[in-house]
C-alpha positions in Angstrom: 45.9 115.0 105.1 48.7 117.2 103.5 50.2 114.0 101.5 46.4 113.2 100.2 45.9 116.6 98.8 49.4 116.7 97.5 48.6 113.9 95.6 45.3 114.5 94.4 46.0 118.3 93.3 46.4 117.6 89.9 43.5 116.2 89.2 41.5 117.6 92.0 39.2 119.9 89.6 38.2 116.6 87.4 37.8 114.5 90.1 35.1 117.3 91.6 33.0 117.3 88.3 33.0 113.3 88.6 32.4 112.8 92.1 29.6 115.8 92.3 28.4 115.5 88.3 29.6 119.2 88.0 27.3 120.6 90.7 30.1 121.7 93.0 30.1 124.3 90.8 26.8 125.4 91.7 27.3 125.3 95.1 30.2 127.4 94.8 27.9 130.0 92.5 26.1 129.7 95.7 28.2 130.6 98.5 29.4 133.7 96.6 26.2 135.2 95.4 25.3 134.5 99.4 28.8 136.4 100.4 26.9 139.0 97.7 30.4 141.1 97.8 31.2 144.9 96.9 34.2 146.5 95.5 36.2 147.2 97.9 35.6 143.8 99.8 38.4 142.0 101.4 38.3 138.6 101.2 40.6 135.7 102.6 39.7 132.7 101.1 41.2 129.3 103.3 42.2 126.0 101.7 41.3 128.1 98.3 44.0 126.7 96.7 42.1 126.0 93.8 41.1 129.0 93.4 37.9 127.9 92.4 36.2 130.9 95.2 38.8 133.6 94.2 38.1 133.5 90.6 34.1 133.6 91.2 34.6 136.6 93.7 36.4 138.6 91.2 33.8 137.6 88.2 31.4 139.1 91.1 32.9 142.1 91.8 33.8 143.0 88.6 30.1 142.6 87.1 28.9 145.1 89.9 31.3 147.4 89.0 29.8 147.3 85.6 26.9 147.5 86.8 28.0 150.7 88.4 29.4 152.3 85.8 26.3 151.7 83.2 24.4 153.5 86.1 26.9 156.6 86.6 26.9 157.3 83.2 23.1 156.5 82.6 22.7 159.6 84.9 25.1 162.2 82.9 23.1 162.1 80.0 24.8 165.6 79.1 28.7 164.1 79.1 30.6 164.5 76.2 32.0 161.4 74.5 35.6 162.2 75.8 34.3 162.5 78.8 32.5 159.3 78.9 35.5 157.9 77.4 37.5 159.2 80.3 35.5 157.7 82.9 34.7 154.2 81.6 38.9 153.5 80.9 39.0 155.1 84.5 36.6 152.7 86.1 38.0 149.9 83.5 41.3 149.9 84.4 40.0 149.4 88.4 37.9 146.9 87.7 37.4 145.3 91.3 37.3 149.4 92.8 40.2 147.4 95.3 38.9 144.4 96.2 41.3 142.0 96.8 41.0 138.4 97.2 43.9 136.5 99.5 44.0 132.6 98.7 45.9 131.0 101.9 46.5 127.3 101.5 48.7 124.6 103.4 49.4 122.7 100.6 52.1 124.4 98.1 51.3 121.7 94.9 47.4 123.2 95.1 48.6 126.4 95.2 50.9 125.7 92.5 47.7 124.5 90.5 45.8 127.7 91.4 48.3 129.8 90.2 48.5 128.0 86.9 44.9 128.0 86.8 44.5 132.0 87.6 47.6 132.3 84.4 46.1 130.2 82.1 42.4 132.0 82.7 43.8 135.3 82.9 43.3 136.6 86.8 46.3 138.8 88.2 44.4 141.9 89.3 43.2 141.8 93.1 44.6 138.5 93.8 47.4 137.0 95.7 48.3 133.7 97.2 49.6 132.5 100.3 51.3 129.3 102.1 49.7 129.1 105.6 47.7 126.8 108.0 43.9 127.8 109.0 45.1 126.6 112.6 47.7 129.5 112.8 47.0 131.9 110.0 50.2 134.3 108.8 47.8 137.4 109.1 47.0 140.2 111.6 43.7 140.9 113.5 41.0 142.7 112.2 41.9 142.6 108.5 39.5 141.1 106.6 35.8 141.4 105.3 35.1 138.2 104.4 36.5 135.3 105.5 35.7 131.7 102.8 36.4 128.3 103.8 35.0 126.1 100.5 35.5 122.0 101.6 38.3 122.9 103.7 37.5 122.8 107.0 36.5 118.7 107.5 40.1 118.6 106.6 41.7 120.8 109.5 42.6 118.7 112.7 41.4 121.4 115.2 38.3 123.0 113.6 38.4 125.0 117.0 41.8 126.8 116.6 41.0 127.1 113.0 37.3 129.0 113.5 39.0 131.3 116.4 41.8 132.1 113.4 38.5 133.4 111.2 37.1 135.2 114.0 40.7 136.5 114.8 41.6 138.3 111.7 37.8 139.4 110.8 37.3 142.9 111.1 34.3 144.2 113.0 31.3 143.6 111.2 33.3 140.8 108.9 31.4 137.4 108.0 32.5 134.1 108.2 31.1 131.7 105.3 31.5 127.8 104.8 30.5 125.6 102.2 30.8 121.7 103.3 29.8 118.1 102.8 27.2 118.0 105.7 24.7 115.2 106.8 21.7 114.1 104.4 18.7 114.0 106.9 16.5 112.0 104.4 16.9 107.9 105.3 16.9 106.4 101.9 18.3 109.7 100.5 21.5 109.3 102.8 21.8 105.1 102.5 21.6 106.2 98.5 24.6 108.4 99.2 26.7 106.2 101.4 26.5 103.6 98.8 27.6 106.0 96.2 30.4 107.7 98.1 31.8 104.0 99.8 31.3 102.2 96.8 31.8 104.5 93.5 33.9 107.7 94.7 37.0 105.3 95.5 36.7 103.6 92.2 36.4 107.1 90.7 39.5 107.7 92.0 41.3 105.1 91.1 40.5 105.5 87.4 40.6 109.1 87.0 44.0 109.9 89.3 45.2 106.4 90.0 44.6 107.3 93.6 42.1 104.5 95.7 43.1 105.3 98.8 43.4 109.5 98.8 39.7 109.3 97.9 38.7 106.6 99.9 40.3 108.9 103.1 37.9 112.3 101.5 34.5 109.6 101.3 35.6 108.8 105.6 36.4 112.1 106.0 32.9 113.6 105.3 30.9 110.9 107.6 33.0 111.9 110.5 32.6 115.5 110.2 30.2 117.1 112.5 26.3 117.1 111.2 24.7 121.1 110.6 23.5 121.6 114.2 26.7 120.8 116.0 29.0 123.0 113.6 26.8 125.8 114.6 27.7 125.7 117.8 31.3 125.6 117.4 30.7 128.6 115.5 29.4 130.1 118.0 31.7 129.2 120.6 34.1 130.8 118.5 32.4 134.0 119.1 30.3 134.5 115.8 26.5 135.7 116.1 23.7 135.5 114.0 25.4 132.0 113.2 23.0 130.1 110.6 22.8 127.3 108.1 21.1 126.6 104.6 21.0 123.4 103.2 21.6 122.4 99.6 20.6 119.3 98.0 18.8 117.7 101.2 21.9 118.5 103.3 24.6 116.9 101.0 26.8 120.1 101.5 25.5 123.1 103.7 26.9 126.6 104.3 27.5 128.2 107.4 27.3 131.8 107.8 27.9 133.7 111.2 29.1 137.7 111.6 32.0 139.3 114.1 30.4 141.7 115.8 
């Protein structure tokens, strides 16, 4: 698994427009609208090396923090100008009102590509990354608010060890979100699919990133994975309550959602 993703890293954002026409990005709009964060939020974001989640949490936070200010200063009508001046560089200059985002990947190349992507896009504030494996993450207990997994999880060995790591270093009251290929219950929807991911992702991948068989492993990957129902549970036996599901696009990807109580 690490060797596939070391080689695909590079072209790992193209291939995902190709592969999903672009809507991966939706999805992802999804799952963080869903995580509906605050400032002051604490994320960990697994297999993020992208950074595809990270970025789209900080857009998040910082837009409600904008919000927040427009309000604050909606309802001191009497303020001077200097003194509105004083408070909007104040709340400007802590954009995220410390939120932080931690992106922990096992794979240092797509790290290396987040990083050059968060440079090149301008994200420093709030945001750090980190080398470690969801199995056996390099973080205490009780930590964070939010813990993201965004097509990451299919690819750990031991999705077990890896959902008692999330519930691990969870605070209290912390939520556990994943966004996944799932299972397509719709018959001729789902023989559609397989004949699109057997026949055309592979090929994909060997045009775009000159890469048959990485892709043809991420297509075998996603049938073996465990369907909605059955991921549930091993949330739950994890230790995660109000554990629940939505499906997107007739179950082509699904996010999971369960709390630490």
């Amino acid at each position: 698994v690490y060797q596939v993703f070391e080689s695909v890293a590079k072209k790992y954002d193209v291939m995902n427009d190709s592969m999903t026409l672009g809507i991966h990005r939706v999805w992802k709009d999804i799952l963080v609208h869903k995580m509906n964060p605050s400032p002051g939020t604490l994320l960990l974001d697994v297999a993020g090396g992208t950074g595809d989640i990270a970025f789209r949490f900080i857009n998040y936070v910082r837009s409600v923090r904008e919000q927040q200010l427009q309000r604050k200063l909606k309802h001191h009508q009497n303020l001077s100008w200097q003194e509105i001046f004083e408070n909007y560089q104040e709340d400007k200059f802590n954009s995220l009102g410390d939120s932080q985002v931690v992106v922990c990947d096992i794979n240092r190349e797509m790290l290396k590509v987040g990083k050059q992507k968060a440079q090149h896009l301008g994200y420093s504030e709030g945001l750090s990354w980190v080398l470690g494996n969801a199995e056996e993450l390099p973080f205490g207990d009780d930590k964070f608010d939010v813990y993201t997994i965004a097509f990451g999880i299919r690819n750990v060995t031991r999705i077990d060890l890896a959902l008692q790591e999330a519930y691990r270093v969870l605070k209290p009251g912390g939520r556990f979100l994943c966004l996944e290929f799932s299972h397509v219950s719709n018959p001729l929807l789902s023989r559609l699919y397989d004949l699109y991911s057997f026949q055309v992702i592979p090929v994909l991948g060997e045009v775009i990133a000159g890469d048959w068989k990485s892709y043809q492993y991420l297509v075998e990957s996603i049938r073996q994975f465990p369907p909605q129902e059955e991921l549930k549970a091993m949330i739950e036996d994890a230790g995660f309550f109000k554990v629940d599901y939505e499906n997107l696009n007739f179950g082509i990807v699904a996010i999971h959602s369960g709390f630490k109580l």
